[in-house]
N, C-alpha and C positions, 0 to 999 in steps of 0.2 A: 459381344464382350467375352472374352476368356478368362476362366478362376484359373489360376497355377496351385496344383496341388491340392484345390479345397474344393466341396461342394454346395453349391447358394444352398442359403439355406432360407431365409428371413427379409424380407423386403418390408422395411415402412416409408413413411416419405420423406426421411432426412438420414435413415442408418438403414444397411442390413445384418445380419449375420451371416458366418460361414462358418460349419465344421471341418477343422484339421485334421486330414484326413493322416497326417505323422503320426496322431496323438492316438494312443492306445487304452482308455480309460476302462477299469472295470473289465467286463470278459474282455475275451479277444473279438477284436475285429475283423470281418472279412469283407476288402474291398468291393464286393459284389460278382460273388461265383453262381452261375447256374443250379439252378435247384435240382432235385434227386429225388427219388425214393426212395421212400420209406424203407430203411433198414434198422429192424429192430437190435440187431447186433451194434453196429456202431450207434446209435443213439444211445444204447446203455452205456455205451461205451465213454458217454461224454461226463457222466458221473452224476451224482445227485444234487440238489438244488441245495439243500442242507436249509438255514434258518435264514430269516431275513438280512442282508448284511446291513453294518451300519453305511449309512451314507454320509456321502462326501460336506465338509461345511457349505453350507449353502450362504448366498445372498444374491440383492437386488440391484439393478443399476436402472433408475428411472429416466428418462430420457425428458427433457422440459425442452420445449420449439415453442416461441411463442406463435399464438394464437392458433393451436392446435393441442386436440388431447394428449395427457402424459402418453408416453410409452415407453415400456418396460421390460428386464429381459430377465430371467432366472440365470446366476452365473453357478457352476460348482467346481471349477478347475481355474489352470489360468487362460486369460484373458488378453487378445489384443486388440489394442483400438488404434487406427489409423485411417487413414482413405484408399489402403491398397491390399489383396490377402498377399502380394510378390515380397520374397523376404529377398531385399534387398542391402550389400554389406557395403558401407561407405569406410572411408577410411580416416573418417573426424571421428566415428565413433566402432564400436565392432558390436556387432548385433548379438543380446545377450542369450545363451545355450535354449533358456528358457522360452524362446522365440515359437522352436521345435517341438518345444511341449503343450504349447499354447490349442486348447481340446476347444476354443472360439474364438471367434474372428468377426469383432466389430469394424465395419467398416463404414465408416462415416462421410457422408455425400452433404457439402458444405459450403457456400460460395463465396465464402471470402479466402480460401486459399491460408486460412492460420491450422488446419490440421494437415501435418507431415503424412506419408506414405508410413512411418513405422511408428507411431507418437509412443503409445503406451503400454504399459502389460501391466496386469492390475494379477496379483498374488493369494490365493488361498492360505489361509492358518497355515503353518509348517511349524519344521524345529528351528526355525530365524526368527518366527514370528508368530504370535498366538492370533491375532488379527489380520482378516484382509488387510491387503498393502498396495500401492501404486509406484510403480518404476517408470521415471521417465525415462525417454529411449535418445536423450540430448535432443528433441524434435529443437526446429526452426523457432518457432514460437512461444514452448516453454507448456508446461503444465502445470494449472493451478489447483490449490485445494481450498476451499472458501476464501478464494480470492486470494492467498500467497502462494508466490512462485514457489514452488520445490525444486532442490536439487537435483541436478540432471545423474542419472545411475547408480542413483540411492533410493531403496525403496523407502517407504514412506509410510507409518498405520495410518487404516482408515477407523474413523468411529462411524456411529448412526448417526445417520444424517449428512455425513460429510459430501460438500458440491464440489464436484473434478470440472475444470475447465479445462478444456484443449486449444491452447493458445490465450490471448488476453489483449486486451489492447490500454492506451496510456490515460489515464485518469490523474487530472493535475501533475502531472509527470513521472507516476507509477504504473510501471503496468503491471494488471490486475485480470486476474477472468470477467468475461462479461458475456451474459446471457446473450446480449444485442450482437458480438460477435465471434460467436466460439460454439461447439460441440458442449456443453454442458450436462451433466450427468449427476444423479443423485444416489446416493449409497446407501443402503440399509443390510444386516446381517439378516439372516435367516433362522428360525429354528429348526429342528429335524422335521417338524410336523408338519413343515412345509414343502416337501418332496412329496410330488403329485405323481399318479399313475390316472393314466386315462383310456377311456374305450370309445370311439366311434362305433357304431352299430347300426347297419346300413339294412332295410328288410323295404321289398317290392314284391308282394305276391305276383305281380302278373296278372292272369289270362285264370287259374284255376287255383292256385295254391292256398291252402287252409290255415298253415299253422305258422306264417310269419311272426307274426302280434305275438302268440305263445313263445317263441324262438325268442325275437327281443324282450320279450317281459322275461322271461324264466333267467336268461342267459344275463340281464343287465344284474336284475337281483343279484345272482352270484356274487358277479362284480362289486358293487356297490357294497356286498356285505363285506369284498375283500379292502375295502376304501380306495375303489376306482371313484372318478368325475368320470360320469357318462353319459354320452349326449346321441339319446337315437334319434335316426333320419329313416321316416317311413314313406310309402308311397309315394304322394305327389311332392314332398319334400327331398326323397332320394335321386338331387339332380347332380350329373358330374360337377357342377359348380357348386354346391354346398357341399359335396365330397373333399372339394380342393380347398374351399375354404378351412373348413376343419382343420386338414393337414395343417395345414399355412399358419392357423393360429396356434395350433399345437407346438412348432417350433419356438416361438418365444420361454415356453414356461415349463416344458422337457427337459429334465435333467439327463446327466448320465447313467444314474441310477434309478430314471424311469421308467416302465414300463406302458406301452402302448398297444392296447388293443383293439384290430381294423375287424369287424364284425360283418360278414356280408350272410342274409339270406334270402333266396329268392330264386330265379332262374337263371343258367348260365350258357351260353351260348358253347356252339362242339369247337370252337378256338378260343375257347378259357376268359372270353370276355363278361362283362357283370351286366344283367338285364337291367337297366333300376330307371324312375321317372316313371310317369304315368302313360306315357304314349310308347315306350317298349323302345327307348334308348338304352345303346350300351356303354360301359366305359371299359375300357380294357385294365388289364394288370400292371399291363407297362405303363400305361399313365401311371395308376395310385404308384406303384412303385419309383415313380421318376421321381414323385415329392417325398416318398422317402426317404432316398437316398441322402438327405443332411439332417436326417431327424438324429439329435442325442438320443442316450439311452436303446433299450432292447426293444424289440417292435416285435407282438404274437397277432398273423394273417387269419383270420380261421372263416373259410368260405365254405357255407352250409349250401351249396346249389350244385349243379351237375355238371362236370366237366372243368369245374372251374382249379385242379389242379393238373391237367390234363396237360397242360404245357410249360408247366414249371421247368422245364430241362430249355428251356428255349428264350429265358428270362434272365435280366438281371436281377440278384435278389438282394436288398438292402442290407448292407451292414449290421451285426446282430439281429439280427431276423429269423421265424420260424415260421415256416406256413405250413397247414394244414388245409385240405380240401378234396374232392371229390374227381377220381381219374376219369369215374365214369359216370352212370348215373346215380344221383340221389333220390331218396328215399322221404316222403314223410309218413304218417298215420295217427291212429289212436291211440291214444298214452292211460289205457285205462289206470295206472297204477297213478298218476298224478294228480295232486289234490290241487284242481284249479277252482276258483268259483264258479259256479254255477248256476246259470241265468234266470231271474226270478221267474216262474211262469207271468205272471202278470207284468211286465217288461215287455216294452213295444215289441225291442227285439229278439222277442225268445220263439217266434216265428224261423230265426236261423237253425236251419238243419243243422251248420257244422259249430253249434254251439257244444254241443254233448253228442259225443265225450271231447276230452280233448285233445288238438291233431298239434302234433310238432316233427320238426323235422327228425330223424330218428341220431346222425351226427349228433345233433345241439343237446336232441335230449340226452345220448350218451356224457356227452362233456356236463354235462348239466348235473345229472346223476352222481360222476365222482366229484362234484366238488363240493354238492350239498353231502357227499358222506365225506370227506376229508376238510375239516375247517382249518388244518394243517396249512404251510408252506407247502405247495406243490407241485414236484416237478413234473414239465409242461411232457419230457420223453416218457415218461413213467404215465402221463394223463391219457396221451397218444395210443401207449400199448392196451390200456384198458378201454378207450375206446375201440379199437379194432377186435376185443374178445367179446363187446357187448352182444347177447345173441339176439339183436334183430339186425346187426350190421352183418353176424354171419350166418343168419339164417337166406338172408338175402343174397349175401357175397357182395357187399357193396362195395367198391373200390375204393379205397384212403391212399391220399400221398401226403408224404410229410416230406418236408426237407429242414434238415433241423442243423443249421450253424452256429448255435451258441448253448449256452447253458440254461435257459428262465425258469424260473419259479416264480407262480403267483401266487401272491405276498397273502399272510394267514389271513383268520378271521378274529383272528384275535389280536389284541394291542401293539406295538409297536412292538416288536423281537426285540431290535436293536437296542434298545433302550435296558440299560441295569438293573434290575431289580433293585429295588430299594429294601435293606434292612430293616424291620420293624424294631420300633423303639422299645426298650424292656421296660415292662410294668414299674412306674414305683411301688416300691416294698408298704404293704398296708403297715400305717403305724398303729 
């Protein structure tokens, strides 16, 4: 099967999604250039993160197939739904500009032949309209909103709750949407505080490696303090197939104003592939990357193991995307400065030698270090140069490569930026 223009992004059993690779939302995109190093010059160069921005309106479009679970898709731009990503121009109707702006591409897989190749475009809040909206695209079939036909080339509000049929068939001699033969979709609006940011964190000690467990515990904390959803995969759970899964699910509920964090520690083979599973499988770059490549929003790579930036100049690198990793070998040891707990003696397991003190990777611990000192918004080029000044990365000379194509900053630790301040209300005057 060939996409024109777009990248798969989303597979369920009745719809997938595609991102529009036209659409330019938020930073700038790069179509996927090979990676670089680290040059401290032009990464300053890219300027600072500044404060959280606000994000885009958000909403939901639930997706109802009988006799299978909902399924559901984060929108925050506009919206196309049809059964094809081919923008194709008939001359009943002319395909509306907004086509090209369209930053997703629902494409619905149906078998009664009532959804068109170009059916819909569903609208974000604007200066037309304070409310999500639905434009029909004149389809074959018609587009319904709780069961009445809309006007074909007239956008339309949506409220909460409103059900979009694609297509309809005739009920006592009306035709109407029906769940029994149509694409069917359920609408809800969003709040701000529902724009997720998330982190996979992928750690496989291997053969001898100590301070994995500390790497993802110290590193997720961060996270989690910044209001990441983060989901580690260690050891015998760290299989390319739950790797992929991840990605896979993440595309549904990724915004554009996402951010995505791929966490790997462990060991890495000298052609930049990722040790992980329990019997010393590897996955390569170019895979996770291949599922990148449709993921919305910004995506931060940070691979704690050796070698594993070593070939970024040889890779395609996903659209806003920033990797950090390791040219050469990495490093871990003892963190005496880090206040981890400390195993009770009387604890089956306090018989482990490398319980005390505690060992982590010396990367993670750098990254780790500036972000428990900055609860700030923080940018990701500016996080980078202070890891490279940490003095166990240069007492060692440990190699970093960054390649850095967009702008990130991870989001404070404090409450929503974006959001107003609200004025406090003046005392009433004691009588």
């Amino acid at each position: 099967m060939r996409f024109n223009r777009f990248n798969f992004v989303f597979l369920l059993s009745w719809f997938f999604i595609a991102t529009n690779l036209w659409a330019a939302p938020g930073d700038p995109q790069n179509p996927g250039e090979c990676g670089a190093a680290f040059d401290p010059k032009a990464a300053a160069a890219l300027g600072p993160a500044g404060k959280d921005p606000a994000p885009r309106p958000l909403g939901k479009l639930v997706r109802n197939v009988l006799g299978l679970s909902p399924q559901e898709v984060i929108i925050d731009s506009v919206v196309h739904i049809g059964r094809s990503t081919e923008l194709k121009d008939y001359q009943i109707r002319e395909t509306p500009a907004a086509f090209k702006d369209a930053a997703t591409i629902i494409v619905v897989q149906e078998p009664n032949g009532l959804v068109s190749r170009n059916h819909l475009l569903l609208y974000p809040p604007d200066e037309l309209m304070a409310t999500y909206s639905v434009l029909d695209l004149k389809s074959k079939n018609g587009t319904f909103v709780n069961g009445i036909k809309i006007k074909a080339s007239v956008r339309v509000p949506l409220n909460p709750g409103d059900v979009i049929d694609l297509g309809g068939v005739e009920v006592m001699g009306v035709k109407r949407g029906s769940v029994y033969a149509s694409a069917r979709f359920t609408f809800s609006p969003l709040p701000n505080s529902a724009l997720k940011h998330f982190a996979i964190m992928v750690g496989q000690p291997g053969w001898n490696l100590r301070g994995v467990e500390n790497d993802l515990d110290q590193l997720g904390a961060e996270l989690r303090a910044r209001r990441f959803e983060v989901e580690s995969l260690q050891n015998g759970a760290a299989t390319e197939a739950s790797i992929i899964d991840r990605l896979t699910m993440a595309r549904r509920v990724l915004t554009s104003d996402s951010l995505l964090v791929f966490y790997f520690s462990g060991h890495g083979t000298e052609n930049g592939d990722l040790v992980i599973g329990s019997g010393g499988q590897t996955i390569s770059l170019a895979r996770i990357f291949a599922e990148m490549q449709g993921l919305r929003g910004q995506k931060l790579v940070i691979l704690d193991g050796c070698y594993t930036a070593a070939t970024l100049d040889t890779l395609q690198i996903p659209p806003r995307t920033n990797i950090i990793g390791h040219t050469e070998k990495g490093y871990e040891g003892g963190i005496g400065s880090m206040e981890l707990p400390v195993r009770d003696p009387a604890d089956a397991d306090a018989a482990d030698p490398f319980a005390d003190p505690p060992i982590m990777g010396f990367m993670t611990r750098a990254l780790v270090k500036q972000l428990s000192a900055n609860p700030h918004r923080v940018d990701v080029n500016s996080l980078v140069a202070a890891v490279l000044a940490d003095p166990r990365i240069q007492k060692r000379d440990i190699g970093i490569g960054y390649a850095a194509h967009t702008v990130i900053g991870l989001p404070s630790v404090m409450g929503d930026e974006w959001e107003a301040p609200v004025a406090p209300k003046p005392e009433p005057p004691e009588k």
